[in-house]
C-alpha positions in Angstrom: -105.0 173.9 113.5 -107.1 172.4 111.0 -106.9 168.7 110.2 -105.7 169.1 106.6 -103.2 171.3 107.6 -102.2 168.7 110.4 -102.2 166.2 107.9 -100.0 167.8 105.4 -97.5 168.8 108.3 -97.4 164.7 109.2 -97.0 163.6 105.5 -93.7 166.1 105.4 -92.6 165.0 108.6 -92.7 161.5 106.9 -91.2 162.5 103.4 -88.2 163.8 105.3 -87.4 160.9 107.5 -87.7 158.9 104.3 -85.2 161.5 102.7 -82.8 161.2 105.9 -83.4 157.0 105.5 -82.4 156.8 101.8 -79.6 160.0 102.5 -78.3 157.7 105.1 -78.7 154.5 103.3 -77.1 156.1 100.3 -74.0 157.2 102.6 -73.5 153.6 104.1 -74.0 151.7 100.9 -71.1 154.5 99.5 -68.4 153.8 102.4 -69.2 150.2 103.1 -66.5 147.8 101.6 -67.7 145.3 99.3 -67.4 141.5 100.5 -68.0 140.0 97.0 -65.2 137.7 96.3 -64.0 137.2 93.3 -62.5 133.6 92.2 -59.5 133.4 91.7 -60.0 131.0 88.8 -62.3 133.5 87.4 -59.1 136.2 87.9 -56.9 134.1 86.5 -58.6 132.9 83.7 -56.8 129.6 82.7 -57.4 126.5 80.7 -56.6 122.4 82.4 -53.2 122.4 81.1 -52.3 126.0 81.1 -50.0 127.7 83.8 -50.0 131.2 84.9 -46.4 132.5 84.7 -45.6 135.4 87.0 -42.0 136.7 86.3 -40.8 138.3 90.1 -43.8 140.6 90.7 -45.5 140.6 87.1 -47.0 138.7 85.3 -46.2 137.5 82.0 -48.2 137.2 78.6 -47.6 133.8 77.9 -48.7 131.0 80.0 -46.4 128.1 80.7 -48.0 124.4 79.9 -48.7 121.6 82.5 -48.8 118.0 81.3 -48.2 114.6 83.4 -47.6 116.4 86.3 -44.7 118.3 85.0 -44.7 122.5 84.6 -43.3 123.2 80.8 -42.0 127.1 80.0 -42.3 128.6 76.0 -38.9 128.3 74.7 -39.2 131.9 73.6 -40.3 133.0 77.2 -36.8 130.7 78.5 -34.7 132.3 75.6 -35.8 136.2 76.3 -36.3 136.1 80.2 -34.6 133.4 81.6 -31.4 131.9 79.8 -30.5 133.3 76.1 -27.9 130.0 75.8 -30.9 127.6 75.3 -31.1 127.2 71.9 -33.4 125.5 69.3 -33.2 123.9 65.9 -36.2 123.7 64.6 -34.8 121.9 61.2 -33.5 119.1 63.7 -36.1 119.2 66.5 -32.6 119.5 68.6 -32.3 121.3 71.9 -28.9 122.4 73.4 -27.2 124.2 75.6 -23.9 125.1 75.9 -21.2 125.5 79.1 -17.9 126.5 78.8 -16.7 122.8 78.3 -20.0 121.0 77.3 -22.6 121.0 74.3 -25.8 119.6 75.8 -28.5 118.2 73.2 -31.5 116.5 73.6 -34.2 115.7 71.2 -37.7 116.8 71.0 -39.9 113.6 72.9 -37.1 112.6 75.1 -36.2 112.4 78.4 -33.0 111.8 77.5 -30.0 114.5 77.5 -26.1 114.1 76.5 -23.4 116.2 77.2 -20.3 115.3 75.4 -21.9 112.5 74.3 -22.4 110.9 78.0 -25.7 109.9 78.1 -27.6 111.1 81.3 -31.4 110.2 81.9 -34.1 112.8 83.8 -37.7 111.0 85.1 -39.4 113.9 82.6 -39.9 114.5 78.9 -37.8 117.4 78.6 -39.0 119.1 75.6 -42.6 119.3 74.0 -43.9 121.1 71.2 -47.6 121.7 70.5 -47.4 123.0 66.6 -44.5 125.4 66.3 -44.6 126.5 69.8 -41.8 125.1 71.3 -42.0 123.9 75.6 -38.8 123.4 78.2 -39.3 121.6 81.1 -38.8 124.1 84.1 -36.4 122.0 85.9 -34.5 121.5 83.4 -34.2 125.1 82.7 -33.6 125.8 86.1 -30.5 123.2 85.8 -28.6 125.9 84.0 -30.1 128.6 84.9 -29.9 131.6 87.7 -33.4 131.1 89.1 -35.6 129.4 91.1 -39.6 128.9 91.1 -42.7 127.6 93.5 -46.0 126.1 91.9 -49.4 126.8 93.4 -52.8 125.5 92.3 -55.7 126.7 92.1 -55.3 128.5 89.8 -52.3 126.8 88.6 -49.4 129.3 88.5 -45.5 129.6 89.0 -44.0 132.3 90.6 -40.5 132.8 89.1 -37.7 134.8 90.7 -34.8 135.8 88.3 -33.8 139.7 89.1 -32.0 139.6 92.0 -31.5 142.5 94.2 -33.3 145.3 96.4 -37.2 145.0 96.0 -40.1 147.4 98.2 -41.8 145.1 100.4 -44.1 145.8 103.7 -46.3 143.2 105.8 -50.4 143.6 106.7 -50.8 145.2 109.7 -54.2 144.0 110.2 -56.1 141.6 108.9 -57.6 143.2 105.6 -58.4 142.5 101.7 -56.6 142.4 98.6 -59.2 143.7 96.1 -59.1 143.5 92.2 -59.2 147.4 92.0 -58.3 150.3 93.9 -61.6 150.6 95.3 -63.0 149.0 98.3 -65.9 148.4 96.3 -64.1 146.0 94.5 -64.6 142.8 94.5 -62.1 140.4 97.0 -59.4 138.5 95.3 -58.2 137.1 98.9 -58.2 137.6 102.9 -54.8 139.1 104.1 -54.0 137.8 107.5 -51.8 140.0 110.1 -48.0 140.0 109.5 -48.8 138.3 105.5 -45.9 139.8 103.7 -46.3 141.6 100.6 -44.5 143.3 97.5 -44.9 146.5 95.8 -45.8 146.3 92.1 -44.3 149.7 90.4 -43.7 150.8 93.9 -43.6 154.1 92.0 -47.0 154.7 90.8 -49.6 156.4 92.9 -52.8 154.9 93.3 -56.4 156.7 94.3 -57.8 156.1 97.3 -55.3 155.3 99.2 -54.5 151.8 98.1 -51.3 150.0 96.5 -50.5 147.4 94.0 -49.1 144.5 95.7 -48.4 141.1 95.2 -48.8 138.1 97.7 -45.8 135.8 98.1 -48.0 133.0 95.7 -48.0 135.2 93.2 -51.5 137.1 93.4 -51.5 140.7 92.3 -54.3 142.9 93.4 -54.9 146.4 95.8 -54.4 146.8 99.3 -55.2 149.9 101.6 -52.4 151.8 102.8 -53.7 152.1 106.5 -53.8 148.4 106.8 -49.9 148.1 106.0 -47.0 148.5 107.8 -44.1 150.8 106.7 -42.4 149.9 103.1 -38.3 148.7 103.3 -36.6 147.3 100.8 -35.3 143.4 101.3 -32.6 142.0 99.4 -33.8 139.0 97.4 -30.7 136.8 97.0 -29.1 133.9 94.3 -27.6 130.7 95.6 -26.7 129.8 91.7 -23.1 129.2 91.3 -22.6 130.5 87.2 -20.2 128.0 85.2 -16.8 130.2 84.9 -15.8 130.6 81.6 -11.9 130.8 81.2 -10.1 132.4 78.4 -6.4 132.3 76.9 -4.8 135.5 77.7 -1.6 136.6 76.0 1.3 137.8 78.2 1.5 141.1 76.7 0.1 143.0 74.4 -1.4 140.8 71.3 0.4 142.3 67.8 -1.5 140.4 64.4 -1.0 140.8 61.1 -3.4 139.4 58.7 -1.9 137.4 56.1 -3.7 137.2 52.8 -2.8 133.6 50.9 -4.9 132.8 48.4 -3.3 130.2 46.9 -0.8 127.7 48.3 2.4 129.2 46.7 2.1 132.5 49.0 3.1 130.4 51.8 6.4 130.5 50.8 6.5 134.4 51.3 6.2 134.9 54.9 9.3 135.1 56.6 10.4 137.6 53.7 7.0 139.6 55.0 7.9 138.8 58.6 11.6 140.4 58.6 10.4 143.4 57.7 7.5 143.7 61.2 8.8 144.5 64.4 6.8 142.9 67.8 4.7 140.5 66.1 2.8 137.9 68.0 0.7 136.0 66.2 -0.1 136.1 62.1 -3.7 135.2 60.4 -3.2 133.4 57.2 -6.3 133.5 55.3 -5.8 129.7 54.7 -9.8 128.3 55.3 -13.3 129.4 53.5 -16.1 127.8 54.4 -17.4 125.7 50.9 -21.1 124.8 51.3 -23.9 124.3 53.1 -23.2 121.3 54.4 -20.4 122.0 56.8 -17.3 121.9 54.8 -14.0 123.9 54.6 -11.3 124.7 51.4 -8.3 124.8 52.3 -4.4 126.1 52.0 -3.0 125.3 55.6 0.6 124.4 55.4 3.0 122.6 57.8 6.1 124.3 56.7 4.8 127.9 56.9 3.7 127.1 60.6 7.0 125.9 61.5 8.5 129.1 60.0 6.1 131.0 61.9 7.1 129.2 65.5 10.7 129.6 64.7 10.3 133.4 64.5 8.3 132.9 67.5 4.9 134.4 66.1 1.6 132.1 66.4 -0.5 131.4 63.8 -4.1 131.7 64.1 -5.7 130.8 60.9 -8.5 132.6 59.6 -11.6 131.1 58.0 -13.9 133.2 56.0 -17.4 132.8 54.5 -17.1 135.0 51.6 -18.5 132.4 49.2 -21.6 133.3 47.0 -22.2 129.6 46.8 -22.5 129.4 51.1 -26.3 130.2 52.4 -25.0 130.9 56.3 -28.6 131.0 57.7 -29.0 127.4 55.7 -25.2 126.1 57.2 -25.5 127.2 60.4 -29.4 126.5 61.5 -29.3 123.1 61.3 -27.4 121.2 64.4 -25.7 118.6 62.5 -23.8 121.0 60.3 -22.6 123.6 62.3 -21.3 120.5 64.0 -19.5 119.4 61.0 -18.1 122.5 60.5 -16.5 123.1 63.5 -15.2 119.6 63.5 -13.8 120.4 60.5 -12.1 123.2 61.6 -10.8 121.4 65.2 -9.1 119.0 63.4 -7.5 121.5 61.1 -5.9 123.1 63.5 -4.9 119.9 65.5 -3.2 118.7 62.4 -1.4 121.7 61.5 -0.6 122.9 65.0 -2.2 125.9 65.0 -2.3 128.6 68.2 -5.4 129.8 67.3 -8.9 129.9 65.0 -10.0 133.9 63.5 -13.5 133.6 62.4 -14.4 136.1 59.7 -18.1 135.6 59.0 -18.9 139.1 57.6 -22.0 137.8 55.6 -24.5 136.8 58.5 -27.7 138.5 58.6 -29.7 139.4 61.4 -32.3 136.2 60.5 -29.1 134.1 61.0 -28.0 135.7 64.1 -29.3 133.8 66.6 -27.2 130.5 65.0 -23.8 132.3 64.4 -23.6 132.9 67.5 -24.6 129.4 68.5 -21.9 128.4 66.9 -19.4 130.5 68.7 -20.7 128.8 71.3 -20.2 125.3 70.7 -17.2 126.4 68.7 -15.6 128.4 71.8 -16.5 124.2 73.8 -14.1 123.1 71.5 -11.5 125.0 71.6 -11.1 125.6 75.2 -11.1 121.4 75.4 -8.1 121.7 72.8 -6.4 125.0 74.3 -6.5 126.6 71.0 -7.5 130.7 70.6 -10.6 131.3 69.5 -10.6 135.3 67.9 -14.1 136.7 66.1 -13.7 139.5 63.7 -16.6 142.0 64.0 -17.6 145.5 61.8 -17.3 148.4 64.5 -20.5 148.1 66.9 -23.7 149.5 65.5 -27.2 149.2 65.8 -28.5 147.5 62.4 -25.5 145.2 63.9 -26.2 144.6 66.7 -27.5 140.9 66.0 -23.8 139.6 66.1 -24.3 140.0 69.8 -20.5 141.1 70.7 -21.0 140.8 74.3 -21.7 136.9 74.0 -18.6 136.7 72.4 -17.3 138.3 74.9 -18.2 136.4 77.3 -17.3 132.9 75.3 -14.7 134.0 73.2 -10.9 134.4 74.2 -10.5 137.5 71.5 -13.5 139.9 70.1 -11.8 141.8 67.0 -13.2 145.0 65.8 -12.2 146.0 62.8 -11.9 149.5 63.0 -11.6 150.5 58.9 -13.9 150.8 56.0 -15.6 153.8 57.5 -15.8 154.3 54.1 -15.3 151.3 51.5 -15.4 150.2 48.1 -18.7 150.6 47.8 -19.4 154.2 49.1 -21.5 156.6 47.9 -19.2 159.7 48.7 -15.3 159.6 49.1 -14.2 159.9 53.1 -11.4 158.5 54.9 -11.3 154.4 55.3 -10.8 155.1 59.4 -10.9 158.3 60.7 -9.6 159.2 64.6 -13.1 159.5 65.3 -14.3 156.5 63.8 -11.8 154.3 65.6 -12.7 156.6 68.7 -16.0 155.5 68.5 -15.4 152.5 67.9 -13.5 151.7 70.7 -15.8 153.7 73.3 -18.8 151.2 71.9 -16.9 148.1 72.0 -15.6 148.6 75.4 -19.3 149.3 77.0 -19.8 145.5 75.7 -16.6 143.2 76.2 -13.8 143.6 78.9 -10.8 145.8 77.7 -8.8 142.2 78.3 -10.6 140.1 75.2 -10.6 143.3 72.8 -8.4 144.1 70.0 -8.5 146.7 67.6 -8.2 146.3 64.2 -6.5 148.9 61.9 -5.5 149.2 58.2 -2.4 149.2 56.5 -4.2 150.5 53.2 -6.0 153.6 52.1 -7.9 154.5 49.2 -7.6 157.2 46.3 -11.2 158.2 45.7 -12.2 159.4 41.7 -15.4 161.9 41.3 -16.6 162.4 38.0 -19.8 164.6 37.4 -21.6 164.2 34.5 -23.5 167.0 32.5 -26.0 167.3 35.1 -24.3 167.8 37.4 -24.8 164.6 39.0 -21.2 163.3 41.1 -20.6 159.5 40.7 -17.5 158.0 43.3 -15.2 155.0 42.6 -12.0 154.2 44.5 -9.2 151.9 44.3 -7.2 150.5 47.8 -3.9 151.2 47.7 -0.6 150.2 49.9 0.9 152.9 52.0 3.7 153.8 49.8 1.4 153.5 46.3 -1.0 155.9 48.1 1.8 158.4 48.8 3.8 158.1 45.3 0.2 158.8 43.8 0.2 162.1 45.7 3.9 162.7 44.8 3.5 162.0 41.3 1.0 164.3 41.1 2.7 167.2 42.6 0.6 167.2 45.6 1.9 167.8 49.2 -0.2 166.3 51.8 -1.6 168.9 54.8 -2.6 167.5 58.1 -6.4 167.4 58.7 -6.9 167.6 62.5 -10.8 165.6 62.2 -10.0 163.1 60.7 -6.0 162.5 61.6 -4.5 162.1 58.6 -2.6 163.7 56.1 -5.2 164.9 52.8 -4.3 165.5 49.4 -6.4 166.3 46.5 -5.2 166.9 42.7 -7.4 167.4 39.1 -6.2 164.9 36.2 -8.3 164.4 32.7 -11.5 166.3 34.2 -11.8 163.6 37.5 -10.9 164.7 40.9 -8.9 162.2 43.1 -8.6 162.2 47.1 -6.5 160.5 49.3 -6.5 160.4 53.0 -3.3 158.9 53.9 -2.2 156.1 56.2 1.4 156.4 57.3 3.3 157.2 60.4 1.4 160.0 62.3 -2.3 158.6 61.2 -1.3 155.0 62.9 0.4 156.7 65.7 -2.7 159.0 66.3 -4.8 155.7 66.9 -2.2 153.7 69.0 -2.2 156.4 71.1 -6.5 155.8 71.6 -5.7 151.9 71.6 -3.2 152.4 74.5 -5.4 154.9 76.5 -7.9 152.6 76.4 -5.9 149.8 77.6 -7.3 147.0 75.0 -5.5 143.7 74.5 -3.8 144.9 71.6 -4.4 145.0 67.7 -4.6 143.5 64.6 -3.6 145.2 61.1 -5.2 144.4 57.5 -3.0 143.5 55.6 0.1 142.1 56.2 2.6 143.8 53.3 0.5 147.2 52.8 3.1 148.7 55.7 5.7 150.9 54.8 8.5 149.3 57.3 8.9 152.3 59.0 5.7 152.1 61.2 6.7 149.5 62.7 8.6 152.0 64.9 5.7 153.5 65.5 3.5 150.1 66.2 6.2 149.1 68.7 6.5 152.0 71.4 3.1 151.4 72.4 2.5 147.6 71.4 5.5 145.3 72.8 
């Protein structure tokens, strides 16, 4: 062998240990774990005063606040996640929260809180606000509220448990990593010791390589290889927090109300005249009190005599107050603290002085900006009137979406009676002519209700009045709609007069009659006998607290024979 060929055969010897070197070196770099460590201030990137909030096993998108040594919470973050009865008035600066017997206010600054009025003193500013965004001191939110929380540092971060139940959890079987990615060449976020008990984040999604997402019990979220873990159970994460019980009047009985429409002081006098002619009544709804401004105060045509009339027929009165004035801004009345408070002070002593059973608020004119403080003042409304043993009925439209602001199942909760009145499926102001409360629609009606409120604190509202609908089309052919309401008899005499004989319309449950007069078509679906009997019969299935009828006076007599068989 010649020495060039030697050397050639020595230089490829060479190239290929160099090959197997870097092959090798390749292989080791690609399955040897990373030990870069991350910090977990650089994870958790966070300002001096900010705190990282991590909501059971997630972690939330806005950061809480630290300050004098004292861990502060968003109001909104509170509000949405933690307790919905903390409420703020941003036109007062006023915090407060309500229990079934106490309205709690404290003022933006303070450390200072009153309920009823009794002063009570913490060692912490309760609430802070930094521009518009709004703070709650954590332990005071936790005074109320059905959680509980532990603070680490470094990073400075709260872990917050607030779902209670069953959640995936598993220990380290040996000692391993918790890495940033599902990768074990990412980097470290922290050393897991043996027996360091974990819990699954979305326990449910699938991960490459082999790893998990799982949090640490101070709240740090990262990866973990399977084979390091012990087997997954489930372990029941438990509340100690002993809820304030709300307690409601509950009628003996089936509740039987008839709206009363007085609009001015002489219709007093006609009630027991109205009255003799009802069977099973138990309680009647004058419409006595509007509210009159923005300020707080009430109109009104309460009467002593007519209550005393009332009680001797043994029927309790449970005056209504409406807020049908176009003078009356409700998002401006009710927003600001001082005036709800005014309000329903007003209406307190109302009733104290006339001796009044019960309160039936009407507000059919809030809008979903003023949600959030009508129902706040059902709230502090409902404190008051459980202190004073008076009921405390809300009138609702049937549940809906667009609606859904008026937050029924509060007023559930709060409220002795939620009302739902069932009618003006199709109203005054329709587009096309249709019945004013179908079967259906009341069906509906009370399916939705009932998936909200217990069966004991609803009551379903049903008309006494129908309405004759009038299309006209024009020589376009374009259809315009008006309608009148009219009492149960008018309604019928209408058809009669008319020549018209009623038939039965299976859909809607009520007898329909049409007639032609001076180039107009009129329609009428009819409430009488069968149509109310057809919807006591869904009001009694579906074992409700009873109903209320609109108006008092629209009845023929004779369904009160009907009202009573399944309402006495």
């Amino acid at each position: 062998m010649n020495k060039r060929k030697k050397q050639a055969m020595i230089g490829t010897a060479i190239a290929l240990v160099i090959i197997v070197i870097v092959a090798a070196a390749v292989i080791i770099k690609k399955f040897t774990p990373s030990d870069q460590v991350m910090e977990l201030t650089e994870y958790y990137k966070l300002d001096a005063d900010e705190v990282l909030v991590i909501m059971q096993e997630e972690i939330y998108e806005k950061k809480g606040l630290l300050e004098d040594g004292v861990i502060y919470l968003e109001y909104e973050t509170v509000n949405e996640m933690l307790n919905k009865r903390f409420y703020w008035d941003a036109n007062e600066n006023i915090l407060s929260y309500t229990t079934p017997t106490e309205v709690i206010k404290t003022e933006v600054g303070s450390s200072v809180y009153y309920d009823n009025n009794k002063k009570n003193e913490t060692d912490y500013t309760i609430v802070k606000t930094k521009g518009e965004i709004v703070y709650i001191a954590i332990d005071y939110v936790k005074r109320y509220s059905d959680m509980r929380y532990e603070y680490y540092e470094t990073p400075n971060r709260i872990v917050i448990q607030y779902d209670w139940g069953d959640y995936l959890v598993t220990t380290v079987k040996k000692p391993t990593q918790l890495r940033y990615e599902p990768s074990i060449k990412s980097d470290i976020l922290v050393e897991l010791e043996q027996n360091q008990a974990l819990t699954y984040v979305d326990p449910n999604e699938v991960s490459e390589g082999g790893f998990s997402k799982v949090m640490t019990e101070d709240g740090i979220v990262g990866y973990v290889k399977n084979k390091y873990v012990n087997g997954s159970n489930y372990d029941a994460v438990e509340s100690d927090y002993e809820a304030p019980e709300y307690t409601h009047i509950e009628k003996d009985g089936a509740v039987n109300l008839v709206w009363h429409q007085v609009t001015n002081l002489d219709a007093n006098d006609n009630l027991l005249n109205l009255l003799e002619e009802t069977q099973g009544i138990t309680a009647v709804s004058p419409t006595w009190f509007k509210v009159a401004d923005n300020e707080g105060n009430i109109t009104s045509l309460a009467d002593e005599t007519y209550v005393e009339r009332a009680h001797s027929y043994g029927v309790e009165v449970w005056a209504l107050i409406d807020d049908f004035s176009s003078d009356v801004d409700m998002l401006e009345l009710l927003s600001y603290t001082s005036r709800r408070g005014k309000l329903i002070n007003e209406m307190i002593a109302e009733a104290i002085k006339y001796n009044l059973d019960g309160l039936n608020i009407d507000f059919e004119n809030i809008t979903a900006e003023a949600g959030i403080h009508y129902i706040e003042f059902i709230r502090e409304l409902s404190v008051k009137c459980r202190n004073n043993d008076i009921v405390l009925s809300i009138d609702n439209y049937v549940p809906t979406s667009y609606t859904a602001y008026y937050d029924r199942e509060e007023q559930g909760v709060v409220a002795d009676y939620v009302i739902i009145m069932a009618y003006d499926e199709h109203h005054g102001g329709s587009e096309v002519s249709g019945s004013v409360s179908s079967i259906g629609f009341v069906g509906n009606a009370i399916e939705n209700i009932l998936e909200m409120v217990p069966e004991e604190r609803v009551i379903i509202g049903i008309p006494f009045y129908t309405r004759q609908w009038k299309e006209t089309t024009d020589d376009n052919g374009n259809v315009s709609v008006t309608s009148e309401a009219y009492s149960m008899s008018r309604a019928e005499a209408l058809l009669q007069d008319n020549g018209i004989e009623p038939e039965w319309n299976d859909e809607t449950g009520q007898y329909y009659g049409e007639y032609e007069k001076d180039g107009a078509t009129y329609k009428i679906w009819l409430e009488e006998e069968d149509s109310i009997e057809a919807k006591m019969k869904l009001i009694s299935q579906a074992g409700t607290a009873g109903i209320a009828c609109w108006k008092l006076g629209l009845e023929k007599e004779s369904v009160w024979n009907v009202i009573i068989k399944y309402v006495n």
